[in-house]
C-alpha positions as CSV (number, residue, x, y, z in Angstrom):
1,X,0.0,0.0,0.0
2,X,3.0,2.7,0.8
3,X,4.6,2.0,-2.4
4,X,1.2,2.7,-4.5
5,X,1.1,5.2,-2.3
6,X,4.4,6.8,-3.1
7,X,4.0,5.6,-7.3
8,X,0.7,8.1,-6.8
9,X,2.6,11.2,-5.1
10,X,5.4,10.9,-7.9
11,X,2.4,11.2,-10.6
12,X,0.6,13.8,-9.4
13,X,1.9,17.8,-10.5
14,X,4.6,18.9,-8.4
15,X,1.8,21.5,-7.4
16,X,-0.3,18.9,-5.9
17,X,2.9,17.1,-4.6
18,X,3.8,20.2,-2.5
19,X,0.4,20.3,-0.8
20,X,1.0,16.7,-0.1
21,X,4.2,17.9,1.9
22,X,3.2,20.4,3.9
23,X,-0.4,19.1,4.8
24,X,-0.5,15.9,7.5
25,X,-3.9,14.8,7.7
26,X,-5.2,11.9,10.1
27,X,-2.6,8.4,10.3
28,X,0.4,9.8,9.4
29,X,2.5,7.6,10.5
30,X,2.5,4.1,12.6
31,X,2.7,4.5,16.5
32,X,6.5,3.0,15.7
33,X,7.2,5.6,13.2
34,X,5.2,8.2,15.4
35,X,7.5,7.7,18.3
36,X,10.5,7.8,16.4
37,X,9.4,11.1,14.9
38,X,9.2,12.6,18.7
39,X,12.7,11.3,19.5
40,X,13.8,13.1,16.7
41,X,12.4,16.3,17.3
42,X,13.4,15.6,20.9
43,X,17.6,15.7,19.4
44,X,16.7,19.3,18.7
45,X,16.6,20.3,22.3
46,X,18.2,20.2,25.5
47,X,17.3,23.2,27.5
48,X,14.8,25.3,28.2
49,X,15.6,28.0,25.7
50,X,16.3,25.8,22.8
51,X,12.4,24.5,23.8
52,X,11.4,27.9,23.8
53,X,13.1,28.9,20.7
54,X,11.9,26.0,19.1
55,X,8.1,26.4,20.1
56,X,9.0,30.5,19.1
57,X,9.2,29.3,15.2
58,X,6.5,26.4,15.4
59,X,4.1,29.6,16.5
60,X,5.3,31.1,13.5
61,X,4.8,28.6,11.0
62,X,1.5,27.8,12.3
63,X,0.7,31.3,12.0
64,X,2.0,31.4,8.6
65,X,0.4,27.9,7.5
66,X,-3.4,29.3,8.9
67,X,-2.8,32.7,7.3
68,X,-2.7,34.4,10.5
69,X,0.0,36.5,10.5
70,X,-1.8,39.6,9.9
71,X,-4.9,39.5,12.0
72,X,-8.1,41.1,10.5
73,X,-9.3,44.9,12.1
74,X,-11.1,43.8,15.3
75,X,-14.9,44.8,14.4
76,X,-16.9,45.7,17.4
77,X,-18.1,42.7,18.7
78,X,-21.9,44.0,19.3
79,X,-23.3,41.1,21.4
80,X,-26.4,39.7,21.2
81,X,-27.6,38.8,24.7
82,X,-31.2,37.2,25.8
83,X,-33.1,34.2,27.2
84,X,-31.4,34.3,30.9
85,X,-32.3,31.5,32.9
86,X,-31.4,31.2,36.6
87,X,-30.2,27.7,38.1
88,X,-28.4,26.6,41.3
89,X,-25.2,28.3,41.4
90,X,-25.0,29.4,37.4
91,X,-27.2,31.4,34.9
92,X,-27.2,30.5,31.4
93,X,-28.0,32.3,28.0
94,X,-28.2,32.7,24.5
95,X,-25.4,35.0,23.1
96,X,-23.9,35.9,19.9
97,X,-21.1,38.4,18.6
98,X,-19.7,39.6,15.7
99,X,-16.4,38.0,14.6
100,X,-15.9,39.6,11.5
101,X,-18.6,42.5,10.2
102,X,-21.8,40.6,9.8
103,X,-20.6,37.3,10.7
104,X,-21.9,36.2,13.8
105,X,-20.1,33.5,16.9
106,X,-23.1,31.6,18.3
107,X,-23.2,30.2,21.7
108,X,-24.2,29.8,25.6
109,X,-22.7,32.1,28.2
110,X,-22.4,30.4,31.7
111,X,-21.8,32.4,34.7
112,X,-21.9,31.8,38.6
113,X,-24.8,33.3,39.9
114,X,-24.5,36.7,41.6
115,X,-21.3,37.3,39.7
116,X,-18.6,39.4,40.5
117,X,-14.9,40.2,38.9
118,X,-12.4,39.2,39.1
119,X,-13.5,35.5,37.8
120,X,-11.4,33.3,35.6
121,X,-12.8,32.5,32.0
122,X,-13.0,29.7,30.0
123,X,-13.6,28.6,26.2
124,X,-15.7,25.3,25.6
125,X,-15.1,24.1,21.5
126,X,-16.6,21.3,20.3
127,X,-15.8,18.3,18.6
128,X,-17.6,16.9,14.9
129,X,-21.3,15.5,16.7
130,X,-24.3,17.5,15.5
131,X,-25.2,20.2,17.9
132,X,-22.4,19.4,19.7
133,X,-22.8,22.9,21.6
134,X,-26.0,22.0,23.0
135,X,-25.7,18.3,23.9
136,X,-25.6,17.1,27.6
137,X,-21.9,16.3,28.1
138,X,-21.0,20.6,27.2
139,X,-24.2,21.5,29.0
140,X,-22.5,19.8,32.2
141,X,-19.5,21.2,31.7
142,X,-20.0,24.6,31.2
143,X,-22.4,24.9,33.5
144,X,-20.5,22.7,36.8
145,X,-17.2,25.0,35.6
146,X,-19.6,28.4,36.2
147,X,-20.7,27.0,39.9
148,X,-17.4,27.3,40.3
149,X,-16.8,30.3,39.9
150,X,-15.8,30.6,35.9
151,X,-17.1,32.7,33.0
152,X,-17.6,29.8,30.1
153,X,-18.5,30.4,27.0
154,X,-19.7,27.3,24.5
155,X,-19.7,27.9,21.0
156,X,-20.1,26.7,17.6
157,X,-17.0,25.3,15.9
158,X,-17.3,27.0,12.1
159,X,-20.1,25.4,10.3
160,X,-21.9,23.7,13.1
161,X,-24.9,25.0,14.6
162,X,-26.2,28.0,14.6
163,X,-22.4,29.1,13.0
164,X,-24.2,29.7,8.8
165,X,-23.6,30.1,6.1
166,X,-20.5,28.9,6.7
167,X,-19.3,25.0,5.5
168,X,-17.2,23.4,7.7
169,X,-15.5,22.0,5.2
170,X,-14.4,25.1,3.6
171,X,-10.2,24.9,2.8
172,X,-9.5,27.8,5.0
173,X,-11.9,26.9,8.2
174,X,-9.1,26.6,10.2
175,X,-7.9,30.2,9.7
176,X,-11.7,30.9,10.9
177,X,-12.1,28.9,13.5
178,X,-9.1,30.0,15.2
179,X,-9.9,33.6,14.5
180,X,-13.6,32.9,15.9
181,X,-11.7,31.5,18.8
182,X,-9.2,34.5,19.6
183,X,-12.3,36.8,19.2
184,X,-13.7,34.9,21.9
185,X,-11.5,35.6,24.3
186,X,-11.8,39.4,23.8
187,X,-15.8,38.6,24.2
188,X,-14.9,37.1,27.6
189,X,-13.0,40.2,28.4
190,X,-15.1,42.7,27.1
191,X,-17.6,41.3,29.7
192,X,-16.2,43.1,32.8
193,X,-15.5,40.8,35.2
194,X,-12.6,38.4,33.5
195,X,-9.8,38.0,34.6
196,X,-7.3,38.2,31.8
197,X,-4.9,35.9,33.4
198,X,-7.2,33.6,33.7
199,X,-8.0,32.5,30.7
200,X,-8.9,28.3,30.2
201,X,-10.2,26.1,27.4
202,X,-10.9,22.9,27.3
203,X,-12.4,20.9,24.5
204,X,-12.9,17.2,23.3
205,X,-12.0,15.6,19.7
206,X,-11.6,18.4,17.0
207,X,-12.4,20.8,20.1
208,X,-9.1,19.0,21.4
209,X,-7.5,20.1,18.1
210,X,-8.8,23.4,18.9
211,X,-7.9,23.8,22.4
212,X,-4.1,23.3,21.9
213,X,-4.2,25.2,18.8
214,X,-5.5,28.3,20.6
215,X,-3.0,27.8,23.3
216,X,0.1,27.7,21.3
217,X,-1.1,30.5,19.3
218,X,-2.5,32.9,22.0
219,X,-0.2,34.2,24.8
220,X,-4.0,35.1,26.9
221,X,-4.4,31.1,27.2
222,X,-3.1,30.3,30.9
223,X,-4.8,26.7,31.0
224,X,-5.3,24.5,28.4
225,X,-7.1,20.6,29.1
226,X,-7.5,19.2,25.1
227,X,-9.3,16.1,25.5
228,X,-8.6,12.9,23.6
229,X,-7.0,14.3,21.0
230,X,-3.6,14.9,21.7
231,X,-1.4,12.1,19.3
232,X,2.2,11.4,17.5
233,X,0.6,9.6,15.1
234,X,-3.1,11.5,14.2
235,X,-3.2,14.5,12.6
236,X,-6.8,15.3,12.7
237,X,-8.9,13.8,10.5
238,X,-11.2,17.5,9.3
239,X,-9.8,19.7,7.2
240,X,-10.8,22.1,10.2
241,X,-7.6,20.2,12.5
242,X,-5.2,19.7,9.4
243,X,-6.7,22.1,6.4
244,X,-3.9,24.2,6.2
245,X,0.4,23.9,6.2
246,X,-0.1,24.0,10.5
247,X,2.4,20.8,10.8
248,X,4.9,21.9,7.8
249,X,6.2,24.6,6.5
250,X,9.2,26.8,4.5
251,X,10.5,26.8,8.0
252,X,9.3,24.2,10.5
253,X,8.2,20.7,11.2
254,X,6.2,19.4,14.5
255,X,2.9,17.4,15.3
256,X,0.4,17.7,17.2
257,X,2.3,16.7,20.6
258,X,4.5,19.7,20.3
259,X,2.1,22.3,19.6
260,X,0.2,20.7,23.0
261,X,4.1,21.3,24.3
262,X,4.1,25.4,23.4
263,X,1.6,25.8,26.6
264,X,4.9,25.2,28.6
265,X,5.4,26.1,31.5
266,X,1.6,27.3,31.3
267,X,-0.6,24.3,32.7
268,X,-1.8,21.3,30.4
269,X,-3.7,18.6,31.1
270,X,-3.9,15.5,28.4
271,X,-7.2,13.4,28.6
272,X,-6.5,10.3,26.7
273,X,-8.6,6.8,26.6
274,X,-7.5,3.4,25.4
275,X,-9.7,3.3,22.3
276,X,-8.6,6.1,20.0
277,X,-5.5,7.7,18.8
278,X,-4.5,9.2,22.6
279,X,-3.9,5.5,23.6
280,X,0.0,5.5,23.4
281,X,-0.7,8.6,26.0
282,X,0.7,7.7,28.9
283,X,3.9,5.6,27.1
284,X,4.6,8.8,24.3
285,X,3.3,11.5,24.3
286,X,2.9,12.4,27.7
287,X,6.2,11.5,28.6
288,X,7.8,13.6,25.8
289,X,5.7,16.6,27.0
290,X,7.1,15.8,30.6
291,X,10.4,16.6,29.0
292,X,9.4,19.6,27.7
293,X,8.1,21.2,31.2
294,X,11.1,19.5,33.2
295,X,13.3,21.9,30.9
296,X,10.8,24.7,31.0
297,X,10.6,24.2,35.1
298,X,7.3,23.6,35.6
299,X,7.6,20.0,35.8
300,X,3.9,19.7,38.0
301,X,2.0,21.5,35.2
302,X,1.7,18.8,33.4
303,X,-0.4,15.7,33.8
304,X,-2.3,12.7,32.0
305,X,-5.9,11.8,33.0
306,X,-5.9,7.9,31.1
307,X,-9.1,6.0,30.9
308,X,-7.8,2.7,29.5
309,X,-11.2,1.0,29.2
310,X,-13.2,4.2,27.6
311,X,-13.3,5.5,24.4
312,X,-13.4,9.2,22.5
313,X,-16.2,11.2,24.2
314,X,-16.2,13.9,27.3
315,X,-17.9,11.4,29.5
316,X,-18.4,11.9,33.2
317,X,-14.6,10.7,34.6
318,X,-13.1,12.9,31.9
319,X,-15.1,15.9,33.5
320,X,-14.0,14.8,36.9
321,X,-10.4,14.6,35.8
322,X,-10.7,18.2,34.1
323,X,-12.5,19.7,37.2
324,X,-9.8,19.7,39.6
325,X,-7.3,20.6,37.1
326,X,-9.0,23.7,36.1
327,X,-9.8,24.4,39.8
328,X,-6.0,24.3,41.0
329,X,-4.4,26.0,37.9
330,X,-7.8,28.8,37.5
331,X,-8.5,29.0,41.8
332,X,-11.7,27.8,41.3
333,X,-14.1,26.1,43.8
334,X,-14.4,22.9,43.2
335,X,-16.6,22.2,46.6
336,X,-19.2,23.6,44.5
337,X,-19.9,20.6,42.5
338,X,-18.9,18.2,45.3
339,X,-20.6,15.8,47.7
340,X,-20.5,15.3,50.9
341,X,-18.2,12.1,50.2
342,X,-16.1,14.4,48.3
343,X,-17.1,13.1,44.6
344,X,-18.3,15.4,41.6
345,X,-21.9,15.7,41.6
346,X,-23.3,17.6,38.8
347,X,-27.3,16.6,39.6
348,X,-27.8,20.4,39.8
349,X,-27.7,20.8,35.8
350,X,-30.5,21.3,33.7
351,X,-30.0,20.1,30.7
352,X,-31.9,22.6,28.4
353,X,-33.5,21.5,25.1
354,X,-31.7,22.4,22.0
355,X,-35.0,25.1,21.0
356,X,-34.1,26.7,24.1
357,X,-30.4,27.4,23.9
358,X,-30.9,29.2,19.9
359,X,-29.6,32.7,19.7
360,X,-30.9,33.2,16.5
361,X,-34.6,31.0,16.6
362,X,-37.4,31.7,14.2
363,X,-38.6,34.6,16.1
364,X,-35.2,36.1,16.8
365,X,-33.8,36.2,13.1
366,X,-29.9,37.9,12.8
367,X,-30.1,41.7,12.1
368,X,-30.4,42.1,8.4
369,X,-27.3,43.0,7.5
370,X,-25.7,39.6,8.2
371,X,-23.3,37.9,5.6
372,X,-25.7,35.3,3.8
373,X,-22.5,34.2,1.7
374,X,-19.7,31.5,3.2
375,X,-16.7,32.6,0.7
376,X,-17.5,36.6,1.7
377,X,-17.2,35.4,5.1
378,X,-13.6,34.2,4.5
379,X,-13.0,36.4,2.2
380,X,-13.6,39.3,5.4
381,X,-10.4,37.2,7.2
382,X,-8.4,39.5,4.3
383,X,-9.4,43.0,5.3
């Protein structure tokens, strides 16, 4: 198969083969090959400032790959803000802002009830399920992390949701995504009460991909939790993960484990299981990353939460792994969503309905002026 495979590359334009080069989608490479890839990028450093240097130009060439260099004018963000709805400890409600002008970021703002600043904030993505937004498992999550004290916003990944006329399979959703999530950081700031160094996200499967994107390419990110995601070997399977030259480029090389690795010495939690791509975890890519923080000193702010018998999902013990981890690194209060035996109890949720959670239902249409078309969208990345 890898020599048809390589008879195909050599017939293909060198145009095509150059793509081919610089774009790593999904298996790359067998776990063998995977780990020997880490040992070699491992050759390239032995101290702290070669790391840093190193994870200096793989922020560059990520930037470069997702056309990032040059950040679009920040448009007023003009929230959209309604449907409040006050639970035990949290409020919920449906919020939108503007990204770019006329393209709107759709989601569910969580706070602690009665808030007051200074609180930590935190960024829920999503991975590639339907709705994924407005399913229980981020319903739980967002609203057990605002008990405790958090600002959280959920959103739409690019494409998903309420997030039209946008496809999600569109070449450059990556640049978008990432943009969508930097402007959501400066919606949790603009809010009043964040504080702006405390700033987590934590997402599972292409939200993974997401979460350590975000946090190698935006110094605000102090916490980072991706979740089952993190892999030598996997790529990311959407062109949203692996659409654009992120891995390879004029002027680097890496994978996946050492863009997870530029959050050192910042905090970063890897939630892997034992039946995806994460389940070499706790044998190579966590230890690599435990290099990388031993020579950044901060060799406690990184761990591994592995679930060996569970599979690729933000279940209920990958919340209770993230919780504490958030609560240490974010000061947090995690006796919020405790029982009296000390366990995570998250019975106080309600999990709304999807209707309920809409920003934009049928009798709260966007203002008039929104972008109807997906390439102006991207095209608005270029002002």
């Amino acid at each position: 198969m890898r020599i048809l495979l390589c008879i195909a590359f050599l017939l293909l334009p060198l145009a095509a083969q150059a793509e081919i080069q610089t774009l790593f989608r999904g298996d790359c490479y067998t776990e063998a090959e995977a780990a020997a890839k880490l040992a070699e990028f491992a050759k390239q450093y032995d101290t702290g400032d070669q790391w840093q240097a190193r994870a200096k130009n793989i922020r560059a060439g990520m930037l470069r790959g997702m056309n990032l260099e040059r950040l679009p004018t920040a448009c007023d963000l003009k929230p959209i803000r309604h449907s409040k709805r006050q639970h035990d400890g949290y409020t919920v409600e449906n919020v939108a802002f503007e990204s770019l002008p006329g393209f709107w970021v759709t989601g569910n703002l969580y706070l602690p009830t009665d808030a007051k600043g200074p609180i930590p904030g935190i960024l829920c993505p999503h991975g590639h399920m339907a709705d994924n937004r407005l399913i229980e498992q981020t319903q739980k999550r967002s609203a057990a992390l605002a008990r405790m004290g958090a600002a959280v916003f959920a959103y739409d990944m690019a494409g998903y949701g309420e997030s039209i006329p946008v496809d999600h399979h569109h070449s450059e959703t990556l640049r978008l995504q990432t943009y969508n999530s930097m402007r959501a950081i400066d919606f949790l700031l603009s809010l009043g009460l964040v504080d702006p160094e405390r700033i987590g996200v934590t997402g599972e499967s292409g939200g993974g991909t997401q979460t350590f994107v975000l946090g190698a390419v935006d110094p605000r990110v102090a916490v980072a939790v991706p979740v089952v995601m993190v892999s030598a070997n996997f790529y990311g399977g959407c062109i949203c993960e692996s659409g654009l030259p992120i891995h390879k480029g004029p002027d680097h090389e890496t994978n996946n484990v050492e863009i997870a690795g530029c959050m050192a010495p910042k905090p970063l939690l890897l939630v892997s299981d034992g039946r995806d791509w994460t389940k070499q975890n706790p044998q190579v890519e966590f230890p690599h990353l435990q290099r990388i923080y031993q020579l950044t000193g901060a060799p406690r702010n990184v761990e591994n939460a592995h679930f060996a018998d569970e599979g690729h999902d933000y279940g209920p013990s990958k919340r209770a792994a993230m919780y504490p981890f958030m609560a240490k690194h974010l000061k947090l209060d995690l006796a919020k969503i405790q029982n009296d035996k000390g366990a995570i109890d998250e019975s106080f949720v309600i999990v709304h309905p999807r209707e309920e959670l809409l920003v934009f239902p049928a009798d709260k249409p966007r203002p008039d002026y929104a972008v109807t078309d997906g390439d102006v969208v991207m095209s608005l990345l270029n002002r």
